[in-house]
N, C-alpha and C positions, 0 to 999 in steps of 0.2 A: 315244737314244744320247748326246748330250752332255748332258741334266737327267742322266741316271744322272750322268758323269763331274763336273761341277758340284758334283752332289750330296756324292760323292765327297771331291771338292777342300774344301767347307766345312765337312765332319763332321771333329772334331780326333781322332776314334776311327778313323776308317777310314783303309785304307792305299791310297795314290795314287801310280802311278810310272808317268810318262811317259818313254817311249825318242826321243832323237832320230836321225833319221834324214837323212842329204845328197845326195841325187841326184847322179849322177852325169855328166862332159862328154859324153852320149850322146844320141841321141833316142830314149829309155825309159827306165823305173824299171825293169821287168820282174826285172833280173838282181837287185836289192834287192830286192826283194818275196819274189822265190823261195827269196834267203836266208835273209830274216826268215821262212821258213815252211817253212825246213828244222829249223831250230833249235828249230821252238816256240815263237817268244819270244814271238805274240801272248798266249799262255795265261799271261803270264809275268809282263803289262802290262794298265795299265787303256785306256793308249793311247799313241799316237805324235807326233812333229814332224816336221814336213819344212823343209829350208832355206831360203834363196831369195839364190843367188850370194852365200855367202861367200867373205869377204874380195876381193870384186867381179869371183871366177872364173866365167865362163859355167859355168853347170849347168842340169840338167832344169829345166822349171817345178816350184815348189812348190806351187802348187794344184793342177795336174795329178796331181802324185807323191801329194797329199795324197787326192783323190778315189781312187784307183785302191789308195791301201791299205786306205783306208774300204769300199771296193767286197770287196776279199778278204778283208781278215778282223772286218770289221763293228765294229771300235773306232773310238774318234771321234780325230782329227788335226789336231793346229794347225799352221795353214798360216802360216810366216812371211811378210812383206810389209814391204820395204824404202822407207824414203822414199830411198833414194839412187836408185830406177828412175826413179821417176814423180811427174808434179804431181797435181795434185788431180783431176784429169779424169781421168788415168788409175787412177790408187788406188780412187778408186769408180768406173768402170767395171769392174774386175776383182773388190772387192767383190760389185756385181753378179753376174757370172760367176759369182763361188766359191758367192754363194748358192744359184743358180739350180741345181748341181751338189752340194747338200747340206755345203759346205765352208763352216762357220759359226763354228770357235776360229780366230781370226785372232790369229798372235805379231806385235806391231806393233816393228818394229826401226827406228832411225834408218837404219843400215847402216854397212859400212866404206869409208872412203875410194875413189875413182874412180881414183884415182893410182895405186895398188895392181893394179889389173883387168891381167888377162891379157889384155886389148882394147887394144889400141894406142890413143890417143888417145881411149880412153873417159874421158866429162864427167859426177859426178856431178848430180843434178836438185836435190835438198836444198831443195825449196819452205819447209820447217820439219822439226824432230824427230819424234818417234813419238806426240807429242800431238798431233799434227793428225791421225792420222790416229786415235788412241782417240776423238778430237771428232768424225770424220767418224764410226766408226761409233756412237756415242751418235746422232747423229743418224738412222742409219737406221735403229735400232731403234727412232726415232720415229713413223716411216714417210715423213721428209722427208732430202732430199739436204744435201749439206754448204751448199748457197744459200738454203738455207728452203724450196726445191720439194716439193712432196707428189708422192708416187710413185702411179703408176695402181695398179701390185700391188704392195705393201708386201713389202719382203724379209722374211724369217723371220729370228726372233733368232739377234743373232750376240752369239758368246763373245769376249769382249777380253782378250789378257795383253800386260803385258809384262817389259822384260828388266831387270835391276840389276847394277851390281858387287857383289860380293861384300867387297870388304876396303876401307880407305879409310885415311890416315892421319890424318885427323880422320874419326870414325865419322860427328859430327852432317851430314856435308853427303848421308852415304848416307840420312840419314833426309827431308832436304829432299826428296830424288830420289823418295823410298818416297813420301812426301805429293804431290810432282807426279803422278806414275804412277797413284796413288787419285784422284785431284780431276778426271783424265782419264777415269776409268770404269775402270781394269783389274781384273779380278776375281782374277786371278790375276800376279803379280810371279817371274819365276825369276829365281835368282841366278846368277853365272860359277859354277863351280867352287868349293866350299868341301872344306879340306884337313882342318882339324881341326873337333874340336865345341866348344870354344870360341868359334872364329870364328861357327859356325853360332848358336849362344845367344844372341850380340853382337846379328846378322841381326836373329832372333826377337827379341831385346827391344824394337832400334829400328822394328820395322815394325808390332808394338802399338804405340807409342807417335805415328807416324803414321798409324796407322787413328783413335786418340783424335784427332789434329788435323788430322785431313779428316773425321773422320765418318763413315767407311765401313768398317763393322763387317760386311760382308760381303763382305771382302777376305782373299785366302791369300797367303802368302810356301810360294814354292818353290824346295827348296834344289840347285841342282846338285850334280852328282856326276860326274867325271870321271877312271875308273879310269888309274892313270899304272905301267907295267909298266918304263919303260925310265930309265934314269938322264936319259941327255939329254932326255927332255921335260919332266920335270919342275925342270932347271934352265932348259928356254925359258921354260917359263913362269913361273917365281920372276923370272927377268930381263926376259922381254921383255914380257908382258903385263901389264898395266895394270888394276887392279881385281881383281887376282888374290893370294892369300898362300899359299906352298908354305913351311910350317913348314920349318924347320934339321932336326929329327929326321928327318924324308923326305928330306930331300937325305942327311943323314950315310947313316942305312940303306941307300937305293941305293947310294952310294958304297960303302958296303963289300961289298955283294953284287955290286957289276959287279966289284971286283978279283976276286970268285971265279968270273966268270965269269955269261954269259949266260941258263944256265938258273934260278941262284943269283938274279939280276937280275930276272929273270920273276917269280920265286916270291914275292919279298918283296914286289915292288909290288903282286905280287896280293891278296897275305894284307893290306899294309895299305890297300889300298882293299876289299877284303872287310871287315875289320874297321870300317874308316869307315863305309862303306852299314851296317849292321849297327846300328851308336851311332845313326847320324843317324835308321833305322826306328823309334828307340826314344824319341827327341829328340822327333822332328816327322816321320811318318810322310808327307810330303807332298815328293816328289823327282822333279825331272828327271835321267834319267841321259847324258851323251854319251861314246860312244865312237869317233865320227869315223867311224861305220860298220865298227870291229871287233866284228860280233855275235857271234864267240865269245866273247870278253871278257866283254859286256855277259852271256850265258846264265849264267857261271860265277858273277858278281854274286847274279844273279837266282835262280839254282835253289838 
């Protein structure tokens, strides 16, 4: 399951599209599973994500959600893992866990701020960034713990990505990032959200040019894609998020389809995020897609 999806990832001919997926405040995926299996979308995708408390909201587990869509529709699922939860004790024992339960792409996140959690008085943990925990698993795909300990039963290889901005306003510090992330072991790098394919060209130039200065020429960049239908998000996130660039043409365009109204609004954002995913399959056929758990969106992309 994951050598095919791997496989996948490092052929620059094949086509690669992971859907992410966010569990929800409930104790189950079940209702997300059901949906993603009304729609079709496994037959749609090579494979999945699951989250783990964004923006440091209580949500389902992500190994949990990850195993159980593994379980239905037999595609492979990167399980994110936050250092904002846990120290080192706990990151590999859950590790552990996720192996032991066939859950082997781990997305390794730093995470978002504790401040933020819909947890009163919730403390992030923040031992280190998301390179301690790419170092933790290089080591256990050693067959030794992050102490130097050899394991009685070696875990089975595990897959390591991780995450990038997307835009920067000095490009070269994204490239520094690209090069830490490789020197880590990640096999795979996704990006925020990219708007134009410009931006995406930029991406791809500088992460050749850090796979040259790590030396890890068996590393992919992948590009998000996060379809925007409504006016207002796409100026949250031109203004509020960080790492992110929503070209002037996409902000005018909505703007003038919201003065004609909502369905006018819909239509545009969808044709030019259809048209995006479309350039970017032709770019660099290698794409995370997120739509916050709107999987009719995501089908209209995809079909």
């Amino acid at each position: 399951m994951f050598d095919k999806l791997i496989a996948k990832l490092h052929d620059p001919k094949k086509r690669y599209v992971t859907l992410e997926t966010t569990p929800g405040h409930d104790a189950g995926f079940k209702p997300v599973i059901d949906q993603i299996a009304k729609l079709g979308l496994a037959d749609l995708v090579d494979g999945f994500s699951t989250t783990d408390n964004p923006l440091a909201k209580l949500k389902f587990n992500s190994v949990i959600a990850a195993m159980q869509l593994q379980e239905r529709f037999k595609k492979p699922v990167l399980a994110t893992m936050s250092m904002r939860d846990r120290n080192k004790i706990a990151l590999q024992s859950d590790l552990l866990g996720a192996n032991g339960i066939n859950v082997r792409a781990i997305l390794a996140l730093t995470g978002d701020p504790a401040k933020i959690s819909d947890q009163p008085g919730a403390k992030g943990v923040f031992e280190a960034d998301s390179s301690m925990l790419l170092d933790i698993i290089k080591c256990f795909n050693a067959g030794i713990d992050y102490a130097g300990r050899e394991f009685g039963v070696k875990p089975l290889p595990i897959y390591p990505f991780a995450v990038s901005n997307a835009y920067a306003k000095r490009p070269e510090t994204l490239q520094k990032k690209f090069v830490k992330k490789l020197e880590h072991g990640a096999l795979g790098v996704i990006t925020q959200p990219v708007f134009e394919l410009e931006n995406a060209q930029m991406l791809l130039e500088l992460f050749e040019k850090a796979k040259k200065e790590s030396g890890r020429q068996d590393a992919t960049l992948i590009l998000g894609i996060f379809p925007v239908t409504r006016l207002k998000t796409a100026q949250f996130l031109s203004a509020h998020v960080p790492g992110i660039h929503v070209p002037k043409s996409w902000l005018d365009q909505l703007y003038e389809a919201h003065q004609q109204g909502e369905k006018e609004e819909e239509k545009t954002g969808l044709a030019l995020s259809q048209e995006l995913f479309e350039r970017l399959l032709q770019e660099h056929p290698k794409i995370h897609m997120m739509t916050a758990n709107r999987f009719t969106l995501a089908k209209k992309l995809l079909a």
